[in-house]
Structure formats: structure tokens, C-alpha cells
C-alpha positions in Angstrom: 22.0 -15.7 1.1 25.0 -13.5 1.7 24.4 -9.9 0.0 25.8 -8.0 -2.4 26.0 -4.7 -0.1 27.5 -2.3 -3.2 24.5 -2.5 -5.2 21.5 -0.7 -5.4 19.2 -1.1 -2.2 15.4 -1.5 -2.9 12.9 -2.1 -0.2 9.4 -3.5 -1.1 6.9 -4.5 1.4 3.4 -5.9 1.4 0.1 -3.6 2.0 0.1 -0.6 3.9 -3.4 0.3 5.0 -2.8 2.9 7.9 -6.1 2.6 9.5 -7.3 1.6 13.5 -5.1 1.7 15.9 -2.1 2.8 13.7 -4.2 5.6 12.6 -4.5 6.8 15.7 -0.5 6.9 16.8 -0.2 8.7 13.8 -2.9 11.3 14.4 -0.6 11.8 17.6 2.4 12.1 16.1 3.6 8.8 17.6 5.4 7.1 14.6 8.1 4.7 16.8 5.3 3.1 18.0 4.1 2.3 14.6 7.8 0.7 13.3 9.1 -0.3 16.7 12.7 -2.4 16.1 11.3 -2.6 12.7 12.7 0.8 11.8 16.0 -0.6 11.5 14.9 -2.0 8.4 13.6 0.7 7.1 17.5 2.4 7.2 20.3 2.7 4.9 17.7 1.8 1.5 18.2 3.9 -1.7 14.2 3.4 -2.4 11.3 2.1 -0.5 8.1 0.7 -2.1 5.1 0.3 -0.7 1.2 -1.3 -1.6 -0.8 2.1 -0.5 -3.8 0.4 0.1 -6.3 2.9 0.8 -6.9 6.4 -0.4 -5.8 9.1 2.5 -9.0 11.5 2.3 -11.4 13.4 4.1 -14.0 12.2 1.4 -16.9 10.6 2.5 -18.5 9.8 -0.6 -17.8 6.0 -0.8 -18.1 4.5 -4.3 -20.6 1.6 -5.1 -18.8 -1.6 -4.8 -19.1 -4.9 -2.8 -16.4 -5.6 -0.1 -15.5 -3.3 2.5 -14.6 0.8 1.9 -11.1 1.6 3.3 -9.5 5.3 3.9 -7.4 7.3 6.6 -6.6 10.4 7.8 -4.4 12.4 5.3 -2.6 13.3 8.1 -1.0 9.5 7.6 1.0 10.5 4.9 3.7 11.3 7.7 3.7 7.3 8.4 4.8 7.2 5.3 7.3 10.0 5.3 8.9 8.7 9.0 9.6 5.1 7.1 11.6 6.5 4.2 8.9 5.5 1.4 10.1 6.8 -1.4 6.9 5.4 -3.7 3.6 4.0 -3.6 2.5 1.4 -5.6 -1.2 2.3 -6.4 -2.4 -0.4 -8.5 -4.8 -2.0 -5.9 -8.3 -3.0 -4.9 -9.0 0.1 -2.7 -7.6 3.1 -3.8 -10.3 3.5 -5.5 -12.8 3.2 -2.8 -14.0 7.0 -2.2 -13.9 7.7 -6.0 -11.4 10.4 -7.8 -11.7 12.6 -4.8 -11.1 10.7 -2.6 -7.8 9.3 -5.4 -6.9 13.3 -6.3 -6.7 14.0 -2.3 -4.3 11.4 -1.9 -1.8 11.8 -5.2 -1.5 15.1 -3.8 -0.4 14.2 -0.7 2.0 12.0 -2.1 3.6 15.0 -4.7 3.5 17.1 -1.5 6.0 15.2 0.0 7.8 14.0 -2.5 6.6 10.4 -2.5 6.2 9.0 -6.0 3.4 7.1 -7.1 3.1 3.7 -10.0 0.0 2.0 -11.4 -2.4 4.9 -11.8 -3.4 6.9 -14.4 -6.0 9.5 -15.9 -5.8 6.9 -18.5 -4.4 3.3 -19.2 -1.1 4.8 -21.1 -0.5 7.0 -18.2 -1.4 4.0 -15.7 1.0 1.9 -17.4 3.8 4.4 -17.1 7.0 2.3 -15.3 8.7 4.6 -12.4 12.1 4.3 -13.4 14.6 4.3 -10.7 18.1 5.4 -11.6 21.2 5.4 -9.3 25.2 4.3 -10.3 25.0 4.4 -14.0 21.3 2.1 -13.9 18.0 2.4 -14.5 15.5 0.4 -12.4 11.8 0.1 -14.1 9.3 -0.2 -12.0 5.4 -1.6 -13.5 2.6 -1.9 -11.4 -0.6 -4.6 -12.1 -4.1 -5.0 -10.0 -6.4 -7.8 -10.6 -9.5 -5.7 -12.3 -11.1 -6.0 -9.0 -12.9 -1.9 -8.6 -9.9 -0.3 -10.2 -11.1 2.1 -11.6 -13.0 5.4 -10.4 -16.9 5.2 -11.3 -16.6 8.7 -13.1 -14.2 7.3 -15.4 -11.4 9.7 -14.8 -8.9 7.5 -12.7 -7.7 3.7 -13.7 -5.2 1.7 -12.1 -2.9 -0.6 -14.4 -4.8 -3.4 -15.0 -3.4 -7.7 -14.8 -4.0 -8.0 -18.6 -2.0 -9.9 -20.7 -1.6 -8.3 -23.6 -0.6 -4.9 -21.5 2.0 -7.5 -19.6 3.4 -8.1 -22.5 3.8 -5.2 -24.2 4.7 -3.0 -20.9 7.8 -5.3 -19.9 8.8 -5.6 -23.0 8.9 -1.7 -23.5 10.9 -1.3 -19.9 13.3 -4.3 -21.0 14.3 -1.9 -24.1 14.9 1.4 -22.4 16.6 0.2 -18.8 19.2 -1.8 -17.1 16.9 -3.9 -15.4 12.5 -3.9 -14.8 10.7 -4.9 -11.4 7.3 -6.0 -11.8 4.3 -5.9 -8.4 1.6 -7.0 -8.8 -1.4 -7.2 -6.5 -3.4 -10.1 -7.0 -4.5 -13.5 -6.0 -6.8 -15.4 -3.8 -7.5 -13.8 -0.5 -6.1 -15.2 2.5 -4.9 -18.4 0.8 -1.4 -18.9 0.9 0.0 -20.1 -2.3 -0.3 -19.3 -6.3 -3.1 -20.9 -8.5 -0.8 -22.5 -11.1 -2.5 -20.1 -13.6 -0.9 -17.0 -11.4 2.5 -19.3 -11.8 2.6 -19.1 -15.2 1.7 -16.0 -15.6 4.5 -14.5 -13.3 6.6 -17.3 -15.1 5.6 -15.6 -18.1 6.6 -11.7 -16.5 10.6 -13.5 -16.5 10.7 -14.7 -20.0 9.3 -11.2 -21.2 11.9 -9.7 -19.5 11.2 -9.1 -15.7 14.2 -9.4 -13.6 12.0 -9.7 -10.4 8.3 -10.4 -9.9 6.5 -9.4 -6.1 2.8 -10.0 -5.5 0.5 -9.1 -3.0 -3.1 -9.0 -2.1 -3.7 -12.0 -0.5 -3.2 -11.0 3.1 -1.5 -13.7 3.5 2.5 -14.1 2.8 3.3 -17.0 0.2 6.7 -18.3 -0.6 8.7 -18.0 -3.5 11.1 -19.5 -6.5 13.5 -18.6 -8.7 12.6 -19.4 -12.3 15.3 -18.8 -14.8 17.9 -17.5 -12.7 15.4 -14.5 -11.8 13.4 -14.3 -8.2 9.0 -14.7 -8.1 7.8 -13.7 -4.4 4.1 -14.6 -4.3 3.3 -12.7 -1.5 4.6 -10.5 0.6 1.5 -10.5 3.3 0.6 -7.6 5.2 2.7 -5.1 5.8 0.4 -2.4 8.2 -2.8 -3.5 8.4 -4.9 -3.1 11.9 -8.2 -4.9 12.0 -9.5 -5.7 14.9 -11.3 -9.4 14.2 -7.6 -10.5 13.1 -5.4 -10.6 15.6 -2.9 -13.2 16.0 -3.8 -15.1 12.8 -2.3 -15.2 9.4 -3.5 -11.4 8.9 -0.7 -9.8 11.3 2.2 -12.3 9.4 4.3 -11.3 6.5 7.9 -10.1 5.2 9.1 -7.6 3.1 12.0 -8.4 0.4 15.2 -6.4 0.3 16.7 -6.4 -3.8 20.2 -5.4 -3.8 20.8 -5.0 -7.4 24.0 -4.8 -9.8 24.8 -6.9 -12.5 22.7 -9.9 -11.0 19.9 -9.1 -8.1 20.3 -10.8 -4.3 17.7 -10.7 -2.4 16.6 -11.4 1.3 13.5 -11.5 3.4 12.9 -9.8 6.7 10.2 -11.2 8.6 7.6 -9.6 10.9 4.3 -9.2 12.7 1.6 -6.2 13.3 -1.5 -5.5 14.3 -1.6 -8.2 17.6 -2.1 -7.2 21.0 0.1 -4.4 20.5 -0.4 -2.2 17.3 2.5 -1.0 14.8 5.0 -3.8 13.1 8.1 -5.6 15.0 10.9 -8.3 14.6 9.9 -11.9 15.4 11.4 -13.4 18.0 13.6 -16.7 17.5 11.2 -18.9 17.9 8.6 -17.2 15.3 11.9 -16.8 13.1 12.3 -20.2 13.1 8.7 -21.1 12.7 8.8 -18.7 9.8 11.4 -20.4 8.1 9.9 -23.6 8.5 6.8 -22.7 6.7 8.5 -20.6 3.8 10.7 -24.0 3.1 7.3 -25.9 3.4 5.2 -23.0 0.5 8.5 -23.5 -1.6 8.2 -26.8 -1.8 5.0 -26.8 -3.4 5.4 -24.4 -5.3 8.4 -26.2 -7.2 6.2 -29.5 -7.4 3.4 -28.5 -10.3 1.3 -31.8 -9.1 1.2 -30.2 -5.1 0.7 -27.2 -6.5 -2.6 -28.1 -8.2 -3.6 -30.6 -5.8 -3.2 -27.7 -3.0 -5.5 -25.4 -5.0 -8.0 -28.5 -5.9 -8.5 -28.6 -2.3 -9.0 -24.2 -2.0 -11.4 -24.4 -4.9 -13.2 -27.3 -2.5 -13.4 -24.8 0.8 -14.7 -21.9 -1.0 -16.9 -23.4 -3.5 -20.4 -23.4 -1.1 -19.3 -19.3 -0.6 -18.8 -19.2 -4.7 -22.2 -21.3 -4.8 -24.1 -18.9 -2.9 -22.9 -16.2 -5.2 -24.2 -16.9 -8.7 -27.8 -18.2 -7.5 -30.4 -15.9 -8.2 -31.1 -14.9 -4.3 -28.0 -13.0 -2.8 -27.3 -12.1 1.3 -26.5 -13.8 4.5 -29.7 -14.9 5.7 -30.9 -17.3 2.1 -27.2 -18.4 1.8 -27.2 -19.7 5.5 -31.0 -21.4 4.7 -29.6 -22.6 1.3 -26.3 -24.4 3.4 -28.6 -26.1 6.0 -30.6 -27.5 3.3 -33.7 -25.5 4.3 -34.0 -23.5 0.8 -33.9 -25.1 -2.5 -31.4 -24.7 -5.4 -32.5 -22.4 -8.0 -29.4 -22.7 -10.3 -30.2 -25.8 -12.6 -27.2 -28.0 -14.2 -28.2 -26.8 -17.6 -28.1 -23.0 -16.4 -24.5 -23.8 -14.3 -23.1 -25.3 -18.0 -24.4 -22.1 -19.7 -23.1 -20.1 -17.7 -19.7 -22.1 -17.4 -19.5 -21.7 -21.2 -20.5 -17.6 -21.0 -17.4 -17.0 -18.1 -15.0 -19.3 -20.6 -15.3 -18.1 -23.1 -13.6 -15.4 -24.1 -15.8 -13.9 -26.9 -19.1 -14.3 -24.8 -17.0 -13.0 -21.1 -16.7 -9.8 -23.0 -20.3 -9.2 -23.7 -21.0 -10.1 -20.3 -18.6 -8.0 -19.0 -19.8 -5.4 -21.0 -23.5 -5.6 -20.0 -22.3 -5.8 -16.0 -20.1 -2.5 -16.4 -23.5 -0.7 -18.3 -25.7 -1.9 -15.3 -23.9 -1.7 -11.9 -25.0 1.5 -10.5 -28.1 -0.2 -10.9 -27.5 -3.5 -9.2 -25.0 -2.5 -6.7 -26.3 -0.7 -3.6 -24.3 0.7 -0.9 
């Protein structure tokens, strides 16, 4: 797409967990080997968003939760100062993960050094806030979601903005009234599978006809493709941005793009490939051949994504692959060991039909979900050990 160079530059890439062997080359002050030929990129942008996906603390007090705990070194704010970030979105999975010390730690950081920050709050109004963007004349709203997925602190005094309809709603409507134009990010989805649920399509669907101009997800670590839905672009994920781990490399993990908006009256956009975390840790170009490859498989995700029958027949067959893992999650016996016995036949089901249906009805329904909900949330210092 050819761009519109004279309007408003905005950078947005996928998450940014600074951690590994990126957290080291920042610990020794070696940020070019972090961006690489990337940093090119990173030039000539009036604003730079990124997913900050882990708190930067010293805190060691890790909150109660299932999944992994992420941090790094607050000395990796200057990875974010070397690439121009001018805010980070903070509505995620993880920021949460060492509490509101481990939160406070890093939003100080980030006022520090003049980084702004979207998506969190002391409460849900001020997690809701848009960062508004202005530049020429315009003003550029920006509103941050999360899945509820951990995202808030357990001592109640941090939130991130949470995926909720009825906040959607009235949020982008709000922006829509009081600027020029309103960017929605939103991190959500199923991990590490490559496409929208048609239930996240319409709901981003839904973002445009309230009044988004432009709708990026992430989450997933894994980069989706993308549409344009009534004359307005929906990027349903970005992939990884930086992100070491060391049982990922080579793989979808270390693949992704991040999406340049130039924005005046109408908003082009374009997609810059890359790769991190291989053999080699930091973030660089593609090569022609993985250019083209990318391409390829972007046309192939946006294909499906504008056929509603491949779309659901593609997440029929997700729901299939993770269903024994799901399975294994609401019997009554929980861990590797009785979920490995339980797949090789050698330990019986304790979930009945009958208890499967009432439980089916409990999760759909939206009446009973809340009480359940509500009952979880009372209990889960209780029933979640670290």
C-alpha cells in the first residue's frame, strides 16, 4: 500500500517482555544488539506503542495465580527509552504478576522517563482513561482492553481495563465524541493459535461500528492476519514483538510484525515483518525469502478470515486440539501426573454427562456465570497455591 507520508506516524508493536537474553544486553548497556537493522524502524515515528508485558521490579513477591510469573530488571526501562516508546500499553495478562509493588515500581519508571502508560488504573474509571495523542490540529485516542485473565492486583488497589462489553461500548463511544479519530488494543485471544474465534470477530467488528477507526490485538504469541471492515483496518495479532524464551526458538514464538498507522483524514497502514529470540537474541529484518514466506501466509490468515464458514471450521478444529487439555481442567483431580493417567486410559472419568450439562448451563449462562464468578473471586487465595 503506498503511504500517506504527511500524516501522523504511529508505531504499534506486539508484546514486549524484556526478559533472558535481552535482559541481559540490556543490563550491559548493549541496546543495538537488542534492535539490530530493526532500529530503522523504530526512526522518524511521532509515537510508539508498545504491549509492556511484564512489570520491571525488583519485587519478589509473586502474586497467586496459575501460568507462569514474568518480570525484569528495572534497569530495562532504557530498552524502552533506546526504541523511541513513547507509551505502554498496560492492559495485559502479566503486569500484574508481582502485585501493586511490583505495578507502582514500574509506572514509575515509566513517569521517570517520560513514557506514558494506557489501560491501568487505581480504579476502572481511571483504567479506562484513553491516552489521547494530539499532533497537526488532531487528536488520536488511544483505549486499552485485556481479557480478565489476573488483571488485577490481589490487594485490590490496581486494575487493568477489562474486555467487557458494556465498557467497549461506552469507552469508544466517549473517545468518538471528544477526538479526531480513537485507536483501540486489545490483548486477547487464544494462545498460540493463529486466527480470531468468530466471537473475537465480531466483537472487534463491533469496536468499528461504535466508532474505532483502527482495532490491534495481541496476546496470542502468535501473529494473525487482518481485514478491513467498513473502510476501517482489524489486525488480529501482531505476535511477539521481544520476547526471549529459551524452549521457543525458531517456531511461531520468534515471528511477528508490527503495524505502522499514518493517519490524516483517512488512516494507511503497513506491516513490517520480523523475527527474535532465535539463535541470536534481540529482533531483525527477514530476509527475502522469509519476506516472501510471510506474505504468503498473511494472504493465506486473510483469506479465512473474510470466509465466516473457514473461519468457524478453522476454530471447530482448535476447539478439537485443545479439548483433552480443557478436559483435564474441569475434572475434579488437577496436575500433570492424573491428567497423563487420565489420557492413556489408565484413570477413570470422574466428570459425569449430567455434571458436564450442569455445568455447561452454570458457564452460559449469564445470571448463574456471575455467581460463580463471584464465589471463585471470594475463594482463590484458598485454592490457588504458588
Amino acid at each position: 500500500m503506498k503511504m500517506n507520508e504527511t500524516g501522523i506516524k504511529i508505531l504499534l508493536t506486539g508484546d514486549f517482555c524484556p526478559i533472558g537474553r535481552v535482559e541481559e544486553l540490556a543490563l550491559s548497556d548493549n541496546y543495538e544488539a537488542v534492535f539490530n537493522d530493526f532500529k530503522n524502524v523504530l526512526a522518524g515515528n511521532d509515537l510508539i506503542i508498545t504491549d509492556l508485558e511484564c512489570p520491571l521490579t525488583f519485587s519478589t513477591e509473586k502474586r497467586k495465580k496459575t501460568g507462569p510469573h514474568q518480570k525484569a530488571h528495572p534497569e530495562c526501562i532504557k530498552l524502552l527509552q533506546h526504541a523511541g516508546i513513547g507509551l505502554a500499553a498496560m492492559a495485559n495478562n502479566h503486569i500484574m504478576d508481582y502485585g501493586s509493588r511490583g505495578l507502582t515500581d514500574t509506572l514509575e519508571l515509566c513517569k521517570a522517563n517520560d513514557i506514558a502508560t494506557v489501560g491501568i488504573g487505581r480504579s476502572g474509571r481511571e483504567a479506562a482513561e484513553p491516552f489521547v495523542f494530539s499532533k497537526n490540529g488532531k487528536s488520536i485516542a488511544v483505549l486499552n482492553f485485556a481479557d480478565e485473565e489476573f488483571i488485577s492486583s490481589p490487594d485490590g488497589l490496581y486494575m487493568c481495563n477489562p474486555l467487557d462489553a458494556v465498557g467497549v461500548y461506552y469507552q469508544i463511544k466517549e473517545a468518538r465524541q471528544t477526538n479526531d479519530k480513537v485507536i483501540v488494543i486489545v490483548h486477547a485471544g487464544n494462545e498460540f493459535y493463529e486466527l480470531p474465534s468468530p466471537r473475537t470477530q465480531n466483537l472487534y467488528r463491533y469496536m468499528i461500528d461504535l466508532g474505532a477507526d483502527c482495532v490491534i490485538a495481541h496476546h496470542t504469541h502468535a501473529f494473525s492476519g487482518y481485514e478491513i471492515y467498513n473502510s476501517k483496518p482489524v489486525f488480529y495479532g501482531l505476535g511477539n514483538f521481544i520476547y526471549d524464551w529459551p524452549g521457543k526458538r525458531n517456531s511461531a514464538w520468534n515471528k511477528g510484525y508490527v503495524v505502522k498507522l499514518v493517519i490524516s483524514e483517512t488512516i494507511d497502514f503497513e506491516l513490517i515483518p520480523l523475527k527474535q529470540g532465535n539463535d541470536i537474541p534481540g529482533i531483525f529484518h527477514l530476509d527475502e525469502e522469509e519476506t516472501n514466506e510471510f506474505e504468503t501466509h498473511i494472504r493465506y490468515l486473510n483469506s479465512i478470515i473474510s470466509d465466516e464458514r473457514k473461519l468457524e471450521e478453522k476454530f471447530a478444529d482448535y476447539i478439537a486440539s485443545v479439548a483433552p487439555m480443557y478436559n483435564a481442567y474441569i475434572e475434579p483431580y488437577f496436575g500433570a501426573l492424573a491428567s497423563s493417567l487420565r489420557n492413556r486410559g489408565l484413570f477413570p472419568k470422574l466428570m459425569s454427562k449430567r455434571k458436564r450439562l450442569l455445568l455447561l448451563n452454570i458457564i452460559r449462562c449469564e445470571s448463574h456465570r456471575e455467581v460463580l464468578l463471584r464465589i471463585l473471586e471470594s475463594t482463590k487465595s484458598d485454592y490457588i497455591k504458588d
